[in-house]
Structures are given as structure tokens and as C-alpha cells.
C-alpha positions as CSV (number, residue, x, y, z in Angstrom):
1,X,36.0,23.6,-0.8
2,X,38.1,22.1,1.8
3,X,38.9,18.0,0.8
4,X,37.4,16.9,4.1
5,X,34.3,17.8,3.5
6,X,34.3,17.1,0.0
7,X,34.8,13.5,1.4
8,X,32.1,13.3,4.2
9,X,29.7,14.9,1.5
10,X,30.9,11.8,-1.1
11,X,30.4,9.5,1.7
12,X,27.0,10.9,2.5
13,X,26.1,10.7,-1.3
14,X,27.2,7.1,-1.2
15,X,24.3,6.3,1.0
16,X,21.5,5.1,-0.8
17,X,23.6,2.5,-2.8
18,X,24.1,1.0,1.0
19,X,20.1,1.2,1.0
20,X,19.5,-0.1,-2.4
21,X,22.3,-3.2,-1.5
22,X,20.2,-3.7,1.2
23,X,16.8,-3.6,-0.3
24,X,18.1,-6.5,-2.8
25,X,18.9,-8.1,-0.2
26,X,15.3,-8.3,2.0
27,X,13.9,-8.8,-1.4
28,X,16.0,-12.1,-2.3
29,X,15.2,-13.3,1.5
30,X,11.7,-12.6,1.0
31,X,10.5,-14.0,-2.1
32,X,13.2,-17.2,-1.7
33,X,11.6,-20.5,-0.7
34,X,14.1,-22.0,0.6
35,X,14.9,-21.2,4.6
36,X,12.3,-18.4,4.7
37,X,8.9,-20.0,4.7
38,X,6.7,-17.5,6.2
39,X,4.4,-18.3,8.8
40,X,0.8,-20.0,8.5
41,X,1.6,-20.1,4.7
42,X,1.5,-23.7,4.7
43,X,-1.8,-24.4,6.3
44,X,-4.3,-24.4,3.4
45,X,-6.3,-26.3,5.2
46,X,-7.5,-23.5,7.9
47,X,-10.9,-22.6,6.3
48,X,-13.2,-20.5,8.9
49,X,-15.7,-18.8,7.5
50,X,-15.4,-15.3,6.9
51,X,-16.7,-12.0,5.9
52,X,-15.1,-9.9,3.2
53,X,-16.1,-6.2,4.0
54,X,-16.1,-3.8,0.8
55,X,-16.6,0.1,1.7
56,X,-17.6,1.6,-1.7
57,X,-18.0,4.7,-3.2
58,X,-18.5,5.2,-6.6
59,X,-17.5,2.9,-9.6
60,X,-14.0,2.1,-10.3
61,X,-12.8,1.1,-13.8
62,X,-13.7,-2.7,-14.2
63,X,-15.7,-3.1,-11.3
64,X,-18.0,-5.8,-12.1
65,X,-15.0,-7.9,-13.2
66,X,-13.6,-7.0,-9.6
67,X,-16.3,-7.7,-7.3
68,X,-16.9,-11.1,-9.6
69,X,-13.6,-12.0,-8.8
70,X,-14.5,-12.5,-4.9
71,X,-17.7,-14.8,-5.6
72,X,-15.7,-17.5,-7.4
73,X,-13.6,-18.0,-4.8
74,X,-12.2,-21.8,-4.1
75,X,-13.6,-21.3,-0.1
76,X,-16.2,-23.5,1.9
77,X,-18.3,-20.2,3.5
78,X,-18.2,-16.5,3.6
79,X,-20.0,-13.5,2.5
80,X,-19.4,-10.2,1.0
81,X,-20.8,-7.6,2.7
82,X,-20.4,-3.7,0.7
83,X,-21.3,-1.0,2.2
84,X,-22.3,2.5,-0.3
85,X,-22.7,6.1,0.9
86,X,-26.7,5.5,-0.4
87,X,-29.2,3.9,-2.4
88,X,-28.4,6.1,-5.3
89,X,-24.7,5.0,-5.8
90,X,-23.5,4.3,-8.8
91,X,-22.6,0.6,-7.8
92,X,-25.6,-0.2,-7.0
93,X,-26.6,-1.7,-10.5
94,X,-23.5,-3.3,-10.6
95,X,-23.8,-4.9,-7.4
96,X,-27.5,-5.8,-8.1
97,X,-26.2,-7.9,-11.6
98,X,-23.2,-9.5,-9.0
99,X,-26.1,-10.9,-6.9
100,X,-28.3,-11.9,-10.1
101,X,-25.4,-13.9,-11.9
102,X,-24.4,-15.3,-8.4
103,X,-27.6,-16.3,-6.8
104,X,-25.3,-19.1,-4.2
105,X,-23.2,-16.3,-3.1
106,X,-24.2,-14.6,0.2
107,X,-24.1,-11.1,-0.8
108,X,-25.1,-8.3,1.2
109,X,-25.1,-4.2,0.9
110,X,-25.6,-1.9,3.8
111,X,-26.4,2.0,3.0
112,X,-25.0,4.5,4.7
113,X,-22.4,4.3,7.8
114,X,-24.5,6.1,10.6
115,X,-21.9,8.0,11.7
116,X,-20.7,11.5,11.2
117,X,-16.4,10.7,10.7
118,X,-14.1,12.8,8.9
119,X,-12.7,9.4,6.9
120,X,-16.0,8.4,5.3
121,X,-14.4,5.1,4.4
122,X,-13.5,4.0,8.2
123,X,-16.7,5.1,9.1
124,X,-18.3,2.4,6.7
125,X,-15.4,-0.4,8.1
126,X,-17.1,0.5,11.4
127,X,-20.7,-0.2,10.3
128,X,-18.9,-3.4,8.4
129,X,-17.3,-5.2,11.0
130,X,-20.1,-4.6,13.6
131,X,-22.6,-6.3,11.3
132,X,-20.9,-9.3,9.8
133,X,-22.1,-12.2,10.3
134,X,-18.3,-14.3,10.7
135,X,-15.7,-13.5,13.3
136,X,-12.7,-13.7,10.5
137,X,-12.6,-10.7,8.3
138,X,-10.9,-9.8,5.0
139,X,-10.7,-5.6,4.1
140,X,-9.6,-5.4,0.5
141,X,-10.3,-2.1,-1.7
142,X,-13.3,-1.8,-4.3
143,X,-10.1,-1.8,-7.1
144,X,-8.8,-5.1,-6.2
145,X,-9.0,-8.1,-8.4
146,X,-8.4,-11.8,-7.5
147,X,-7.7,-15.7,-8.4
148,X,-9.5,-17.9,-6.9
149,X,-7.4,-19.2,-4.5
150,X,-7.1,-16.0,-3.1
151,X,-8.9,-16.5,0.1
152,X,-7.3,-20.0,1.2
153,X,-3.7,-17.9,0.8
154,X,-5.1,-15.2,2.9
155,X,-6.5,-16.5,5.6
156,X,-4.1,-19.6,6.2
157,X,-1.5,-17.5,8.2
158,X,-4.3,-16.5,10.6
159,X,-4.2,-20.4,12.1
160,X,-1.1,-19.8,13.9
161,X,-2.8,-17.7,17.3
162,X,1.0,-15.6,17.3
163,X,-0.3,-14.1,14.2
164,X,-2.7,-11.0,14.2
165,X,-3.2,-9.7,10.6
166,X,-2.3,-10.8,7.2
167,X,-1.3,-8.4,4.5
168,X,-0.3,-8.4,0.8
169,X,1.1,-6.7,-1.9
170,X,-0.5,-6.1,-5.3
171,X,0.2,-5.5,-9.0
172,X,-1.5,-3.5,-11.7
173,X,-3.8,-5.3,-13.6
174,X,-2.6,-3.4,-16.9
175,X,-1.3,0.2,-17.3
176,X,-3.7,2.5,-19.7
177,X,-1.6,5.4,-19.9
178,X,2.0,6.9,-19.0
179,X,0.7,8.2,-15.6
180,X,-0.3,4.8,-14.7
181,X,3.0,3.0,-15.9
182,X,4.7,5.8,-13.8
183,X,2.5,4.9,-10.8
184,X,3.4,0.7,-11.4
185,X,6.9,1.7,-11.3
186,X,7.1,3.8,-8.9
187,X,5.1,1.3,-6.4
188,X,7.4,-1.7,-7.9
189,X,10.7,-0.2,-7.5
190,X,10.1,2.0,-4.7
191,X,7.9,1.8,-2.1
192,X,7.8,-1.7,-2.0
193,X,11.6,-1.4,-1.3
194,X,11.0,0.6,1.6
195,X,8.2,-2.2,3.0
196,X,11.2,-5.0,2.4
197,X,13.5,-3.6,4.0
198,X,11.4,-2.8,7.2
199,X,10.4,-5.8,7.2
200,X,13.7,-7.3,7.0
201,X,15.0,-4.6,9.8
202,X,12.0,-4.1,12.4
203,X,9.5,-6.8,11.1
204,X,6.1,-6.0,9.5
205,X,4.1,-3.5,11.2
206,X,2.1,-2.0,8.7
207,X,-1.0,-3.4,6.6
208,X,-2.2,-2.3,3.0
209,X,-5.5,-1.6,1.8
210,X,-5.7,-3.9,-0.9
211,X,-5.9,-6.7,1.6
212,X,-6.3,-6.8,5.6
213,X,-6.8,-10.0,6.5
214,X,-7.9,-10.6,10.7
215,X,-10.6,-10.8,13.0
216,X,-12.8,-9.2,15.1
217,X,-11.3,-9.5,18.4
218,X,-7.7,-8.1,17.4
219,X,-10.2,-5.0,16.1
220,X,-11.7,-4.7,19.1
221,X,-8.7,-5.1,21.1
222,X,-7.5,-1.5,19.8
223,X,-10.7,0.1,19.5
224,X,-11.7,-1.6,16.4
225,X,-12.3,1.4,13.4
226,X,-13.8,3.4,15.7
227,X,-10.9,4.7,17.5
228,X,-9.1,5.7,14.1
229,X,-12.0,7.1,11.8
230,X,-10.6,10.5,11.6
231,X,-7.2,9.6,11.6
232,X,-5.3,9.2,8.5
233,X,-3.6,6.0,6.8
234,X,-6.3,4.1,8.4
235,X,-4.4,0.7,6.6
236,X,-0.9,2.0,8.5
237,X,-3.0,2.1,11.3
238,X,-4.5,-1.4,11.6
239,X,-1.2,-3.2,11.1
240,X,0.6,-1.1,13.5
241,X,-2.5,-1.1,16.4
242,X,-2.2,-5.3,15.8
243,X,1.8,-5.3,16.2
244,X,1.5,-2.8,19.0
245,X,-1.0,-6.0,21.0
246,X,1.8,-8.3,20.5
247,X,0.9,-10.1,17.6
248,X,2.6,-10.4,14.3
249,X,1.5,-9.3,11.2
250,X,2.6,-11.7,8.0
251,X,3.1,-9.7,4.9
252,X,2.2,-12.6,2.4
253,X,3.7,-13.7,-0.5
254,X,0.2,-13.7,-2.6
255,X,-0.4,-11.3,-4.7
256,X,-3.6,-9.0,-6.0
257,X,-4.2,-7.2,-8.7
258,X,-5.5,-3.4,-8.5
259,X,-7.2,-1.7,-11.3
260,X,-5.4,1.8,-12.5
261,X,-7.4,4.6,-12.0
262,X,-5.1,7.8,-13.2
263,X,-7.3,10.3,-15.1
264,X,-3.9,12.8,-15.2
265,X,-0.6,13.5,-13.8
266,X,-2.7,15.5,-11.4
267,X,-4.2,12.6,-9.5
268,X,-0.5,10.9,-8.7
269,X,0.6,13.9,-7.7
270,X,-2.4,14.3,-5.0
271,X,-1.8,10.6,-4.1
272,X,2.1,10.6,-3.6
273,X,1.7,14.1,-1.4
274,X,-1.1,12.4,0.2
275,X,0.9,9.5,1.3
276,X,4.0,11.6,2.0
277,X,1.9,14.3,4.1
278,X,0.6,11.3,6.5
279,X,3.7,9.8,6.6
280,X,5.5,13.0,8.1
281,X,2.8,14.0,10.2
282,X,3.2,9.9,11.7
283,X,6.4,8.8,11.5
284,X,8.5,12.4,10.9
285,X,11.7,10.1,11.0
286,X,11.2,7.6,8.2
287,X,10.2,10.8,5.9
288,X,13.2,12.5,6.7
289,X,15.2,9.4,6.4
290,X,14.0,9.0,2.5
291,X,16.1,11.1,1.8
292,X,19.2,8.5,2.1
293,X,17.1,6.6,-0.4
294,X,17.3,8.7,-3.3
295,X,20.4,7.8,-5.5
296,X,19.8,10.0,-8.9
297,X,20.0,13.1,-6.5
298,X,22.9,12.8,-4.2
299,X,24.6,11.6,-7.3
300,X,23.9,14.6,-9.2
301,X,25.3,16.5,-6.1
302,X,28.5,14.7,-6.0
303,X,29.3,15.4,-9.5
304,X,28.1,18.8,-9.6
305,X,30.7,19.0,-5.5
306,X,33.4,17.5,-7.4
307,X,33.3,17.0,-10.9
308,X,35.5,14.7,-12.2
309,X,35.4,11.5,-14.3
310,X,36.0,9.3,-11.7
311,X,33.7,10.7,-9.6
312,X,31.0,10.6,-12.3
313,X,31.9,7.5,-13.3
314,X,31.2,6.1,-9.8
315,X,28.3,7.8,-9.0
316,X,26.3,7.9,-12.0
317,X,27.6,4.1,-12.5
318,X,26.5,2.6,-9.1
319,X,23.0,4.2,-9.2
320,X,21.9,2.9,-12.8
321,X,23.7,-0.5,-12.0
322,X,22.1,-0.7,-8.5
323,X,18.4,0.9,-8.9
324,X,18.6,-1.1,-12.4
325,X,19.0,-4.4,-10.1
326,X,16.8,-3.6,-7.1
327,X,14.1,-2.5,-9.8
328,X,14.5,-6.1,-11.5
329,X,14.6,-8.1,-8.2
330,X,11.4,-6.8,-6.8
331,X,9.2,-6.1,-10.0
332,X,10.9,-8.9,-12.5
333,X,12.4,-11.7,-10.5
334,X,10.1,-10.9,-6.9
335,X,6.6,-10.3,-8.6
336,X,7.1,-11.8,-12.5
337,X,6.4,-8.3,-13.9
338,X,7.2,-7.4,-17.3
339,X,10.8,-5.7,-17.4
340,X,10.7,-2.0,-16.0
341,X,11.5,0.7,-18.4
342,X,15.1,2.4,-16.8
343,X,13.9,5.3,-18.4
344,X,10.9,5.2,-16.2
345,X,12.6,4.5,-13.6
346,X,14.8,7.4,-13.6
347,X,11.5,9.7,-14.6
348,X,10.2,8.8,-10.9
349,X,12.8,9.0,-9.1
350,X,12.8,12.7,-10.0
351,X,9.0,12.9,-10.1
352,X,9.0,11.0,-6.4
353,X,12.7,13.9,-5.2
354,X,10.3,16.9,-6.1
355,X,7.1,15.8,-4.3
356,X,9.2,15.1,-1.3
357,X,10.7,18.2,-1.4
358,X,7.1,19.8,-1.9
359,X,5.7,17.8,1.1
360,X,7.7,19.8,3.8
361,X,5.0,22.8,2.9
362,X,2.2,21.3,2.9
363,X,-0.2,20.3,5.8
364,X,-3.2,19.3,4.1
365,X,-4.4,16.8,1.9
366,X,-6.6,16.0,-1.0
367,X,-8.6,12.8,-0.4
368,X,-11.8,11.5,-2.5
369,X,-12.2,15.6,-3.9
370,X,-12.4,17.1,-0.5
371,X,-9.2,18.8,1.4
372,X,-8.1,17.9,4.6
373,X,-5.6,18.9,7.3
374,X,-4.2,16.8,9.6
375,X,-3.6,18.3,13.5
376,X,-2.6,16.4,16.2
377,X,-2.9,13.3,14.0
378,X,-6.4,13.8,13.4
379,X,-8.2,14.8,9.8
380,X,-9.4,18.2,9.8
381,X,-11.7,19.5,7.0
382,X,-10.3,22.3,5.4
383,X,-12.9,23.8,3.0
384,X,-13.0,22.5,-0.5
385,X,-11.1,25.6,-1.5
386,X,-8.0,25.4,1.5
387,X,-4.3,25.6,0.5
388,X,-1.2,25.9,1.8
């Protein structure tokens, strides 16, 4: 092979240690104190009442301890409002002991959404916001689990009127199996890389599902849920619709816990091509450009273009030296997890290659057991049998 392009393709496979220098980076600016206080985040004393809106389907692990976790809250007045598919769910006993053991808590539970949407859960968040009672809202997941000063830290940001939504990110509450350790690591070490740096490069236009925190009007101001309850990454959605008004979305320093729900490899599979489906069908250029993310293989490709010791040396040396560090300042240093396993590491970074690879031929999803396909940005039933 010619030298020049043996050099552009070593300069192309040097890439991702740029990326990985640079997610260090955004993740040393954001979790510093010092000259990077975010906004709002100092205004504890910014207490409106709200209404925390729970769509529920089903029981996940621990969920008593979870939904308890939002009625101790340190927090002069708000509700939680659920809403369940119907009177037979099987959170309904759960939710019934929540309101016996917490008589002073307003707690309410709607059945049903009234509405025939593809994405049963934004069809419930429409129901929810139309009928709470507070014009501040809080969307967190059925899996998340809090402290009690969980709702002071949310909501303080939403003082400052610049500010639309609040988001956060979240930790597992303990890993059960491999599958789930794989999952922690991979969220740790990757895709919270990828939300630091765009922060860091184009701001925060995104919101997660373990915690939106806005109000009614900057709902309505898009639509509200309405307008996106057959589209996909409904969370994506909200923070971008908010950003798109004008207003800035604060990804928060607090952080939530989230109860591990892997039953098999199988089920982080669907969830990682689920994520990495929506993504290309929204934004085809960031999916494309993960691939200048992934160290292990453009390393393996240097060596195996030009194999020499120096070459190995450099490559294989840069990527366990700078994934190694970026793992450590995000999940050890950023978020006070316990230190991440390299060999875990490595073991998803080939895990996370493949499925991106796979997600190219693939145009439908798998979602709470049905499948879906997504066509002109829209979720499209595809018969519980569809494939690709």
C-alpha cells in the first residue's frame, strides 16, 4: 500500500484519541466547581409547587422502594400523579400500600390515557400533564430512585425565566448480573461522554427520561406530548422542542439512581439498537460520526494496515491510556462510582462497534415486547412477528 495513504488512514485512526481528549476535558469543566457554576443551581430557595407525573406499566424491580423515595421528599407542596394502562396493573397494590404508609402525601392514579398513540407512554404524559393540578412538572421513569433533596435540586434551575427544562443524569442503584455491569459501564464511559462533549460544543439540547424537569407552558409552547406521541425518543424530543423556543436546558449536576432491569444479554441488545435505530433515523450525522469515537477499532485497523511495534505500541497504548482516563473521570472522579473494570470496558466497546455496525440494517425496533418501524420519523407498528 502506497505510504500516503498508509498515513491519512493512521491519521484517521488517531481520531478518537482527539475525542476521548476532549471528552476529559467537558467532563473536568462540568463536574469542577470552581468557574463553572451552572445556572439556577444555587437557588434552593425556589420552591413552587409541583406535580411529579409517573406513566407506569408494569412493576419494575424495587418498585415500592422507588415510588417511596418521591414521598419523603424535603419539599413544601406537590403531588404524584401515576398514570397505569388499567385497574388490573400490577402496580396497583403497590401503589395502594404507597398511599396507605403515606396518608400526608397527595397521591393520585389515573387509568388509562384515552388516546389511541403508537408510544403508549407519551400517550399517558399527555393525559398527565393535562390533569395535574401544579403548573411545574417533574417526568422521571417508574425505575428511578431518589434522596430527598432531590426535588429542591431539580427544580431550582427553573427560577431563572432563560431556563426551559432541567435534566439529569443517573447511576445504577447496584448491578445484579454481568449484563447489567455491561450496561453501567457502557452508560458511564460512553454515552455520557457523548452528552459532555455536546454539551461542551453546542450546549444541552437534549433531556433524559430519568428526570425532565419544566412546566406546562414550555409543553404547550411545542405542542405539549401531543405533537410527539408517535414519534420516537420522546425524552430527545422534549429537550430539543424546549431549546428549539429559545430557552436553555441545564443538564444538572444531581444525580438519580435507576434500578437494573437486564433479564439477558438479549434485552441490551434491543435497548442499544433501539437507541441507535432512533438516533440514525433523527440525527443521521451524529450516528455516522460515532464512528470517530471508537478507539479499540481503528486501532485494531492501524495495526492490522501497518503492523509494526511502533505502531502498535502507539495505538494500542493511547487507547487503554485514554479510554482508561476518560472512563475514570466521568464514572470515578465525575459521578464517585466504584472503579470501572478495563476489562469491561474493552468488552463494550466491542459489544457497542457490532451493534452499530448492525444498526445500518435495521429499521425497526423492539420497544415494551412489540416491534416498531419508524417512517418519516413517526412509529409504525410492525406486527409482533416483523423483521428486517
Amino acid at each position: 500500500m502506497h505510504l500516503t495513504v498508509i498515513q491519512l488512514f493512521l491519521g484517521l485512526a488517531s481520531l478518537p484519541f482527539i475525542y476521548y481528549l476532549l471528552a476529559i476535558y467537558s467532563s473536568r469543566r462540568f463536574f469542577s466547581k470552581r468557574g463553572n457554576e451552572l445556572p439556577g443551581s444555587a437557588d434552593r430557595g425556589f420552591t413552587p409547587p409541583l406535580s411529579i407525573l409517573k406513566p407506569i406499566r408494569g412493576l419494575d424491580p424495587d418498585a415500592y422502594e422507588n415510588f417511596a423515595s418521591f414521598c419523603g421528599q424535603d419539599y413544601p407542596e406537590y403531588e404524584i400523579v401515576f398514570c397505569l394502562s388499567a385497574e388490573d396493573d400490577t402496580a396497583v397494590p403497590i401503589i395502594q400500600t404507597l398511599q396507605r404508609n403515606f396518608p400526608k402525601q397527595r397521591i393520585r392514579v389515573l387509568f388509562g390515557s384515552g388516546r389511541a398513540a403508537v408510544n403508549d407512554k407519551v400517550a399517558k404524559l399527555v393525559r398527565l400533564a393535562d390533569e395535574a393540578a401544579y403548573e411545574h412538572l417533574v417526568i422521571n421513569d417508574s425505575d428511578v430512585r431518589v434522596r430527598p433533596d432531590y426535588l429542591r435540586s431539580i427544580i431550582a434551575p427553573l427560577a431563572d425565566p432563560k431556563i426551559g427544562a432541567v435534566t439529569c443524569l443517573y447511576v445504577s442503584a447496584g448491578d445484579r448480573t454481568f449484563t447489567d455491569s455491561l450496561q453501567t459501564v457502557g452508560m458511564l464511559s460512553d454515552f455520557y461522554a457523548g452528552l459532555l462533549v455536546a454539551r461542551e460544543l453546542d450546549g444541552v439540547k437534549f433531556a433524559l427520561g430519568p428526570t425532565i424537569a419544566t412546566t406546562r407552558a414550555h409543553l404547550a409552547a411545542f405542542g405539549g406530548y401531543r405533537a410527539i406521541e408517535n414519534r420516537p425518543g420522546d425524552d430527545l424530543l422534549v429537550g430539543q422542542l424546549i431549546s428549539e423556543q429559545g430557552y436553555e436546558v441545564v443538564l444538572s449536576r444531581y444525580v438519580v439512581e435507576t434500578v437494573s432491569d437486564y433479564q439477558s444479554m438479549k434485552d441490551l441488545l434491543h435497548k442499544r439498537m433501539r437507541w441507535l435505530v432512533v438516533m440514525r433515523h433523527m440525527r443521521p450525522l451524529g450516528h455516522l460520526g460515532l464512528l470517530f469515537t471508537q478507539g479499540l477499532p481503528w486501532s485494531l485497523a492501524a495495526i492490522a494496515i501497518h503492523p509494526t511495534r511502533p505502531v502498535a505500541a502507539f495505538f494500542l497504548g493511547s487507547y487503554f491510556f485514554l479510554r482508561t482516563t476518560m472512563s475514570w473521570a466521568i464514572g470515578v472522579r465525575g459521578l464517585k462510582q466504584r472503579w470501572l473494570d478495563t476489562r469491561i470496558v474493552v468488552a463494550w466497546d466491542v459489544f457497542a462497534f457490532v451493534v452499530w455496525l448492525a444498526s445500518f440494517c435495521r429499521n425497526s425496533i423492539r420497544w415494551r415486547g412489540g416491534d416498531y418501524r419508524i417512517r418519516n420519523g413517526q412509529l409504525v407498528p410492525a406486527g409482533s412477528n416483523a423483521s428486517d
